[in-house]
N, C-alpha and C positions, 0 to 999 in steps of 0.2 A: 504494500500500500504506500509503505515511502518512497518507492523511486518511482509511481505513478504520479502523485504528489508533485515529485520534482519536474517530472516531464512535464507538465500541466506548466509548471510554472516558470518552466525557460521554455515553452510555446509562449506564452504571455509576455514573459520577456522577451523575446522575439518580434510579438506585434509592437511593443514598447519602442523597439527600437526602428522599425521600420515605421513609425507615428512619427516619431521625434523628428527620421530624415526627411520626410514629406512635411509634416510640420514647417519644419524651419526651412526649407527649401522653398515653400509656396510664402510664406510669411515674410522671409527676408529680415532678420530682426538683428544682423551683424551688417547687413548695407553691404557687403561681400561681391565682386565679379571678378572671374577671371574669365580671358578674351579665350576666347578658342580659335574661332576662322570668321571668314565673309563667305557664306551659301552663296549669297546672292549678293550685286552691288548697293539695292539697296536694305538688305539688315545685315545685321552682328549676329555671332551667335556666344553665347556666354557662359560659362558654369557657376553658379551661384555655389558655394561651397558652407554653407550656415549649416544647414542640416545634417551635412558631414562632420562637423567641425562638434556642433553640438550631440550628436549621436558618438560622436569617442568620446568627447566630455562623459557621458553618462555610462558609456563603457567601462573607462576609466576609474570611475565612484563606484561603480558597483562593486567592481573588480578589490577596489580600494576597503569597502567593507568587508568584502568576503576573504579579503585576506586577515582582516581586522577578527573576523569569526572562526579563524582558521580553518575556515571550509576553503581555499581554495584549492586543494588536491581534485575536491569530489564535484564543485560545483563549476569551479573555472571553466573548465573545458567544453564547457555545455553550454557556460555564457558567450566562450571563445565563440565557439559555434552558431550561435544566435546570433551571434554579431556581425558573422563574418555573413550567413546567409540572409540576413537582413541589409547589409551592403551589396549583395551582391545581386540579391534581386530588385533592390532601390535602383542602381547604375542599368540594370537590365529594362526597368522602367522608363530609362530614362530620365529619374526624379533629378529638378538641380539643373539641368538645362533649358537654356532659355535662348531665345529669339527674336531679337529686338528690331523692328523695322525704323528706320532715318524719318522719318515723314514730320 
């Protein structure tokens, strides 16, 4: 029942952090761009990196407590994981890019 428990709750953590990068990515709350190319002449296309930036932030804390709980042997690797598939499917969505037309 406990390592059900735990799955349940780095799925959750999981959606947490894929919220956080969409989140901050549509929000913009660090005012963040970095230039990528010109699709076209007239727009930009841009990576906004907030949602990035804040989704390791909270990586990072978790990570931070749970070494504090000395659970990081049994829980890290799951949060590793959570982390790394909530980045990986955020960038596969596309979240954080943007497309700015000159007009």
């Amino acid at each position: 029942m406990k390592n059900v428990l735990q799955i349940i709750g780095q799925l959750i953590l999981f959606v947490v952090f894929y919220l956080v990068f969409l989140g901050g990515s549509l929000l913009d709350p660090l005012k963040l761009k970095w230039f990528i190319t010109h699709p076209t002449p007239e727009s930009t296309r841009y990576f906004v990196p907030d949602g990035l930036i804040l989704m390791t932030l909270l990586y990072l804390i978790i990570l931070a407590i749970e070494a504090a709980m000395k659970r990081i042997r049994t829980v890290g690797l799951w949060t590793s994981l959570a982390f790394v598939v909530a980045l990986l499917l955020g960038l596969w969505s596309k979240i954080g890019f943007a497309t700015h037309d000159r007009f």
